[in-house]
Each structure stands twice: as C-alpha cells, then as structure tokens.
PAZATI-520033 format. One record per residue: residue in three letters; x negated, y negated, z negated of N, C-alpha, C, CB in turn. Coordinates in pm, whole numbers, plus 50000, padded with zeros to 5 digits. Glycine has a CB too. Example, Ala and Ser with C-alpha at 12.3 -4.5 7.8 and 13.67 -1.06 7.14 Angstrom:
2
ALA486815056949220487705045049220486805033049220488695044749095/SER487155022549292486335010649286487104999749213485925006049428/
***
This chain:
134
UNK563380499263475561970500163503561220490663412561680497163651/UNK560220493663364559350487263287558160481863343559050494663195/UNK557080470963299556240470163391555210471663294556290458563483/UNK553440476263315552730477663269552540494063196552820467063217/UNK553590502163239553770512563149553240524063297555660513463061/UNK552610535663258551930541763296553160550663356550880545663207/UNK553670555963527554700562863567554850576363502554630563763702/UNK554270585063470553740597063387554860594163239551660595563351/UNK554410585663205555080580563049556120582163043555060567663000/UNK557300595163021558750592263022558910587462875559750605763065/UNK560310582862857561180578962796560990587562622562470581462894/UNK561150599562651561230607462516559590610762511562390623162520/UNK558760610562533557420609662530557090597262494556830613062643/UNK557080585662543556790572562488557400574362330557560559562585/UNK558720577562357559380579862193558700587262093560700587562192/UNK558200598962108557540608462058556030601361965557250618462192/UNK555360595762121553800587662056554110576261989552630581862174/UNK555320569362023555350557261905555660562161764556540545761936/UNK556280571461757557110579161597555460584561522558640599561647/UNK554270591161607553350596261553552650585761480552660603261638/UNK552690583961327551150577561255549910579261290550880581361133/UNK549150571761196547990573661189547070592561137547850561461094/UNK546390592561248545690605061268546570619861318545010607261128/UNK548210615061282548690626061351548700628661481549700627361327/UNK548520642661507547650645861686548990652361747545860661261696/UNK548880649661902549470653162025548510664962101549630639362114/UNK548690676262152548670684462144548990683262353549470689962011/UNK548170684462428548390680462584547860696662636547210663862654/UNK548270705662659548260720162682548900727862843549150725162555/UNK547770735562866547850743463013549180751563007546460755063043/UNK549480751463125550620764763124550470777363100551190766963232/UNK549580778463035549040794462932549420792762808547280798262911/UNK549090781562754549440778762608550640781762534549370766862591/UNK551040790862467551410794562351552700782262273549930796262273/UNK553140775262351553510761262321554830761762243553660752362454/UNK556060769962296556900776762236556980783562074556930784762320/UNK555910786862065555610794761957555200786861823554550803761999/UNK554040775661897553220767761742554250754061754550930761961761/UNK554750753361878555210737361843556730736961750555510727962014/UNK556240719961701557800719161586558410710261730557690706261365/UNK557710703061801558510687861907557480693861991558390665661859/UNK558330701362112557700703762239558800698062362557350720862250/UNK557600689062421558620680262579557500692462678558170652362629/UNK557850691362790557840698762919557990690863024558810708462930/UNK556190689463108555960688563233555190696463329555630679463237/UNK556140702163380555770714363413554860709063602557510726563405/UNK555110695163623554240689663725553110686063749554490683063753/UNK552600685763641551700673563559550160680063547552410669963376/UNK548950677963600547970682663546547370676663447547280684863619/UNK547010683963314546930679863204545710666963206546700692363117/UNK544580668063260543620653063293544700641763301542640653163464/UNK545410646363432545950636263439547290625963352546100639363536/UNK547720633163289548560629563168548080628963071549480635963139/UNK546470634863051545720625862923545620613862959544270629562879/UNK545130607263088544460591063148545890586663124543690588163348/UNK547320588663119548650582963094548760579562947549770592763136/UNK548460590562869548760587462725547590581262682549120599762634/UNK546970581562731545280569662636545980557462702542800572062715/UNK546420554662776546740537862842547810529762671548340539963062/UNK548530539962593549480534462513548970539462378550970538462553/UNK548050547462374547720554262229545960558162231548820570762208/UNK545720544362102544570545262061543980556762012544480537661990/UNK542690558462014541650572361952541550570261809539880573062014/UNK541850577661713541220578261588539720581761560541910586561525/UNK539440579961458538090579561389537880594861415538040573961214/UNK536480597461399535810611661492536500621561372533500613361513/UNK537030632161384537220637761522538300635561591537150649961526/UNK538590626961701539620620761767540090630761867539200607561829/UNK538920642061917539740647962057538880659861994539470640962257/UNK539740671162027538900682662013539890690162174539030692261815/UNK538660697962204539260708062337538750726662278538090701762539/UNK539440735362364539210745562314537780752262406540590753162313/UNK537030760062326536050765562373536040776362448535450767062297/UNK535400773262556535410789662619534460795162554535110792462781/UNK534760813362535534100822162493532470822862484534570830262554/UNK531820819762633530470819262644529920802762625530100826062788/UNK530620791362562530230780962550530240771362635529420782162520/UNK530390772762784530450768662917531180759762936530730776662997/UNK531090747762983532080735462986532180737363126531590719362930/UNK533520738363152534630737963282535050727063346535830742663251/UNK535170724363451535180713463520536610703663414535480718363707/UNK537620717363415538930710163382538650704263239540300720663384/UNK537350709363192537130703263047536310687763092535980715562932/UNK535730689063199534820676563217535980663763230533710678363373/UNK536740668163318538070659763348538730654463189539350671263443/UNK539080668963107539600661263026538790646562917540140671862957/UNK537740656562924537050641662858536940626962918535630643962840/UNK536330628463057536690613563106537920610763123536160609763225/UNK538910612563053540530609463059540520605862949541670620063088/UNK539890612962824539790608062684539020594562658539130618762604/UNK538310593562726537360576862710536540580062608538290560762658/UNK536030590662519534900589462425534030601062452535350589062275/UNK533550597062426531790611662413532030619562305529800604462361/UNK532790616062196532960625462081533940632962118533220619761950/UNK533650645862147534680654662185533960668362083534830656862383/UNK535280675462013534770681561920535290696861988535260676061767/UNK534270709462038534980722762075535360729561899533680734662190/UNK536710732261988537100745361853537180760861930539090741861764/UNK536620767561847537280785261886538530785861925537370796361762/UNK539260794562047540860796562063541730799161904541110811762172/UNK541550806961821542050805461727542090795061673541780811461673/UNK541030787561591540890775061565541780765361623539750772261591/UNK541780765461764542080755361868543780758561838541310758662049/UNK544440768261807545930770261788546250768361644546410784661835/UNK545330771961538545710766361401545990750861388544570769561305/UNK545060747761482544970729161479546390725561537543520720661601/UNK546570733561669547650728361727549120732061638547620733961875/UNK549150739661590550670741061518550820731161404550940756461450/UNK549630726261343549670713861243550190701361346547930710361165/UNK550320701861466550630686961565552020686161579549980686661734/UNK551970670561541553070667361561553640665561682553200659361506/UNK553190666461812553790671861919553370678661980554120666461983/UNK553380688762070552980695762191553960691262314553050712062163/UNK552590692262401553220688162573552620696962657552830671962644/UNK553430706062717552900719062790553250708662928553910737962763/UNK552070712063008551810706363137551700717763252550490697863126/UNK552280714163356552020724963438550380728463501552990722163548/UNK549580726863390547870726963446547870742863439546390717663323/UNK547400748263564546870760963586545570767863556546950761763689/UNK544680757063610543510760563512543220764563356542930751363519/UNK542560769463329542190776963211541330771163116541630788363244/UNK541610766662968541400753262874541590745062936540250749762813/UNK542720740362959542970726963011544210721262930543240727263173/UNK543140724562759543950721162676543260708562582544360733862606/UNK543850698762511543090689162465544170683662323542720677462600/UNK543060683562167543990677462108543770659462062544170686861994/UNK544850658662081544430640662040544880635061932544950629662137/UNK544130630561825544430621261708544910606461729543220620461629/UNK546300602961697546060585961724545250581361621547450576061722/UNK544910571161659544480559461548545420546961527543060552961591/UNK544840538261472545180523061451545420513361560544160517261381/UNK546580506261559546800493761664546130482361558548760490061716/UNK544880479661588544640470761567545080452261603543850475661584/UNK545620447361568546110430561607544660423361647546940420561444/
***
C-alpha cells in the first residue's frame, strides 16, 4: 500500500502515466468507445465512471499548455451533464470540443487509452500531460 496515491490509480496505470512525456495524451473513454480498435496501450476499467477516474489521474499528472483537454462534441452542440463532470475533474476552463471523427483521429495518435465502464454517452475526455515543474 502506498500512501498519498489516489485508490483508482492501479499499478500498470500509474506505470503507463509515468512512461507518457511531455504533451503525449491519455485517452479516458465511455464503454461505447471504439477503444480496441484505435488503441496501441489499452488498460480496462470496466467499474469506473470516467469523471471519476479523470479527478484520480489529475491528482498525479499535470495539464499541458492549451489545448490540454479536449472532449467529444455532441452532434447538436449541447453540453451533457457527463461533459460538465468531466471538466470539473479536469481543473481548467480550457476545454477544447472536437467532432466524433476528429475526437477518434486524436485518440488513435494517444499514447494510452482507458476504456471505463461509463455508460453515459461522451463521457469521453482527452488529456495532454505537461511538465513537473520542481
């Protein structure tokens, strides 16, 4: 057991976000998502609602320079509760929408995907690390 480390945070996931550089993105995706298909490093929590395992991975991995989080757009423009969630899990106001296409071109460039068991619909979010600043 570790102390200070967020319970959510397993072992090969902590592994995963420490291996990612600067600006390469994690990829935190609904159980609709396509995850199988675009990902090169896909882990599986199939318990997990995706808000809530964003507020886990921001506790150990800083935001990069804008555009740090992009989420996918619904069709008519409409921000969804599960999108409101994901942003206050993200900690910034800069949240960038992409088109579903868009939103899957981006994601197969990520160096990880984490399919979450979130049922809701876009309750997908991509995240850029940034810099550990000293």
């Amino acid at each position: 057991m570790l102390t200070g480390i967020h319970p959510l945070l397993t072992g090969p996931l902590l592994a995963h976000l420490d291996a990612m550089g600067h600006s390469d993105a994690v990829v935190l995706a609904d159980a609709h998502f396509p995850a199988e298909r675009l990902a090169s490093r896909l882990l599986l929590f199939p318990g997990i609602a995706t808000p809530d395992l964003l507020a886990a991975v921001r506790t150990v991995v800083p935001l990069d320079d804008a555009p740090a989080v992009d989420l996918m757009a619904t069709p008519d423009g409409s921000r969804l509760p599960v999108q409101d969630e994901l942003t206050a899990a993200a900690g910034t106001g800069e949240i960038r929408f992409l088109d579903r296409q868009e939103f899957y071109d981006v994601a197969a460039t990520a160096f990880l995907v984490v399919r979450t068991g979130e049922t809701r619909v876009y309750g997908n979010v991509i995240l850029r690390k940034g810099v550990v600043l000293s």
